[in-house]
C-alpha positions, 0 to 999 in steps of 0.5 A: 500500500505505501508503493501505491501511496508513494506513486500517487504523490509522484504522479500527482506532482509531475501532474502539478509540475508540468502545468506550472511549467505550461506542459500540459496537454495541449489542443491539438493544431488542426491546421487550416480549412482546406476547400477543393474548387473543382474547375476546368479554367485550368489551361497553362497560358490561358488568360481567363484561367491564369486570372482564376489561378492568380486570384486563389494564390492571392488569396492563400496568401492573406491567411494562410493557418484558417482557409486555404483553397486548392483547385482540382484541374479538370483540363476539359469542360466535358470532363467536369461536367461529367464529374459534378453529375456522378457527385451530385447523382452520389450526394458526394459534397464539394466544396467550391464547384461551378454551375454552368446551367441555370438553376431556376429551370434546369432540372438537375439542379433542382434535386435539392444538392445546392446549400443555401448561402443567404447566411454568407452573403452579406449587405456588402457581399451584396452590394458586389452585384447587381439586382438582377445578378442575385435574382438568377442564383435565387430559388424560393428566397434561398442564394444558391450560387454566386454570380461570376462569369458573365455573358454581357451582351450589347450591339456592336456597330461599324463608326464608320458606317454609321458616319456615312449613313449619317446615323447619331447615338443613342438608338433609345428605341426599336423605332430609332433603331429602323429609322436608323436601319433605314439610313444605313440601307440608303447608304448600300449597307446591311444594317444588322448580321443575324443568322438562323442555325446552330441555335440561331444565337444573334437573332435569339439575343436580339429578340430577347432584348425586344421581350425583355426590355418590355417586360424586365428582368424577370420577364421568364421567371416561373413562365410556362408558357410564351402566353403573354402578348408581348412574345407575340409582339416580339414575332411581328418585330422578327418579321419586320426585322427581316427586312434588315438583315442579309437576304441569304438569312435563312440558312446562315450561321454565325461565322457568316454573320460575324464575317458580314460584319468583320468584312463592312458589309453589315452595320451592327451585330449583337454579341458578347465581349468573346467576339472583340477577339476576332477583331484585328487592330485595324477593324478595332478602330471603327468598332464601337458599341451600345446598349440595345434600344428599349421599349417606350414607357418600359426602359431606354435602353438594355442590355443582356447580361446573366452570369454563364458560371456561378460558383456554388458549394453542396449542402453538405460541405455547408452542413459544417459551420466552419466549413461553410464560413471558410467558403462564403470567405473566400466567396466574398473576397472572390467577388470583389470590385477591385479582384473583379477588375483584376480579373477583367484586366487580366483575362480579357473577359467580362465578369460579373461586378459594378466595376467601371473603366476610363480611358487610362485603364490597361483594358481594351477599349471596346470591352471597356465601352461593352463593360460601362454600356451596362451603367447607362442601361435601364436594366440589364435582362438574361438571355431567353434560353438559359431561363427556360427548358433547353427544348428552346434551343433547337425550337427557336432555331427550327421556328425562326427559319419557318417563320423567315421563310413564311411557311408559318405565320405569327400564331404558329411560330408562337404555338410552335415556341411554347410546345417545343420549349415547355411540353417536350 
């Protein structure tokens, strides 16, 4: 018993010793928060991934013991896409991941995978975007994803045309915009290059900046139906804008579009930022741009603008507190203004932001004007076919060049739209 007594004390002792000597057991250090982004924005030499890739080494810098974010390379788009359904199909959770499709209407995302991030976006983190931003990443009032990548969209027009034509900015209606056309027709121009295959991008753009610029930003939320009169409104514009485009329309597709306009031959054309790259420095000079014309009592000007890649995380990375504050961290400062115009500056490309560029910014000028465009907008709208089901991809193209070629009338082209859209 004295042995027992006597090795008591002894460990009691110790025990007393190395908590006075700071000796004691300690909590042990878990090291940092380390988020997996899963992208394809991998390529070496790629201007818009070398940006992506800047900014998450900047921010590994800021602190690097709580949250470090490390990027998963998914070298091809295919590939990634693949990925993220095998993980949603699994519940697997991911941490930082692109969505590509729109949440609101494309049923893969409607599986209940995507965490809400309304406890992460603050009235700061808000203020980052724009209304209509945060409406499209928006479902039963629940922030679903984060707006980044952008499709601003505007009206590209030849200066030099539009001098001879004796044409004058701004065309704050579709009225303005055909007396315009008229002009630049009496000056042998074409006024507008549009197309009809391969989804028939430029004429969709444009016919859902005549929708939307009447009936707003969301003007497709919750539709089911292309019912109200304005769509049909729309159609009759279609027709009548016809008679402004090439004669061969019917048929074209968007290289030959792009090569009216690249070639001088057509006076304006819509499309995104992407396009400035097939501008050679020469042609670049008589390249300017502009909103889309608006529609009178509704909007001056609009111009279309929806993120084409959100960043989103999974319900169940979000499930852990910690984790999912890492996550919006990183988030937010993703998002800012000034990495935003880094961003921009960097790649080339437009972002989603409020972010502004003069004259003396290290930025090509067209972008710059494609960019600020979206300030002197009434309102900025996405485009009709990433806010309903994708059977309008094939529908509208399969429609336009019926209706163009008159071998259906206003109320078919309608009837048509609705059923290939929403009940295939």
């Amino acid at each position: 018993m004295k042995i027992f007594h006597s090795l008591c004390t002894i460990v009691l002792l110790v025990s007393a010793l190395l908590l006075i000597s700071g000796c004691a057991p300690q909590k042990v250090d878990q090291g940092p928060i380390v988020l997996k982004f899963i992208t394809d924005q991998v390529a070496e030499g790629d201007p818009g991934a070398d940006a992506i890739k800047h900014r998450v080494t900047e921010f590994n810098a800021l602190n690097p013991t709580k949250v470090t974010v490390e990027i998963v390379a998914i070298p091809e788009h295919t590939q990634m896409i693949n990925r993220l359904q095998t993980n949603v199909a699994s519940d697997t959770p991911m941490d930082l991941f692109w969505v590509i499709d729109n949440i609101r209407s494309d049923k893969f995302w409607a599986k209940g995978y995507l965490a809400d991030l309304t406890p992460v976006v603050d009235k700061e983190f808000r203020s980052y975007k724009s209304e209509e931003h945060w409406t499209d990443v928006t479902v039963d009032g629940q922030v679903q994803a984060i707006p980044y990548f952008s499709t601003l969209v505007g009206m590209y027009y030849n200066k030099e045309i539009f001098a001879k034509a004796g044409v004058t900015l701004p065309l704050k209606t579709w009225d303005d915009f055909f007396a315009a056309g008229d002009k630049i027709k009496a000056a042998g121009y074409v006024p507008i290059a549009l197309d009809t295959l391969n989804t028939a991008w430029l004429t969709m753009l444009t016919y859902s900046a005549y929708v939307g610029g009447e009936l707003g930003p969301e003007y497709l939320t919750g539709r089911t139906t292309f019912s109200d009169p304005v769509f049909t409104r729309g159609a009759e514009f279609l027709k009548k804008l016809k008679k402004y485009t090439t004669s061969d329309v019917v048929g074209v597709i968007y290289n030959v579009a792009a090569n009216y306009f690249i070639q001088g031959k057509a006076a304006m054309i819509p499309n995104g930022g992407w396009m400035i790259g097939q501008f050679d420095k020469d042609f670049s000079k008589k390249v300017g741009v502009m909103p889309f014309p608006g529609q009178p009592g509704k909007s001056e000007q609009v111009v279309i603008d929806g993120p084409i890649a959100k960043l989103a995380t999974s319900k169940l990375a979000a499930k852990d507190p910690a984790r999912l504050a890492a996550i919006g961290e990183f988030m937010k400062w993703f998002s800012k203004p000034e990495n935003i115009r880094k961003t921009i500056i960097e790649s080339g490309l437009s972002y989603t932001g409020t972010v502004k560029f003069g004259p003396d910014d290290p930025i090509n000028p067209i972008l710059a004007e494609l960019i600020n465009s979206a300030a002197s907008a009434s309102f900025a709208i996405p485009r009709i076919r990433d806010t309903v089901p994708q059977g309008f991809y094939t529908g509208f193209e399969e429609e336009i060049a019926k209706f163009w070629n008159e071998t259906t009338d206003t109320e078919k082209f309608i009837a048509n739209l609705n059923k290939k859209t929403f009940e295939n």
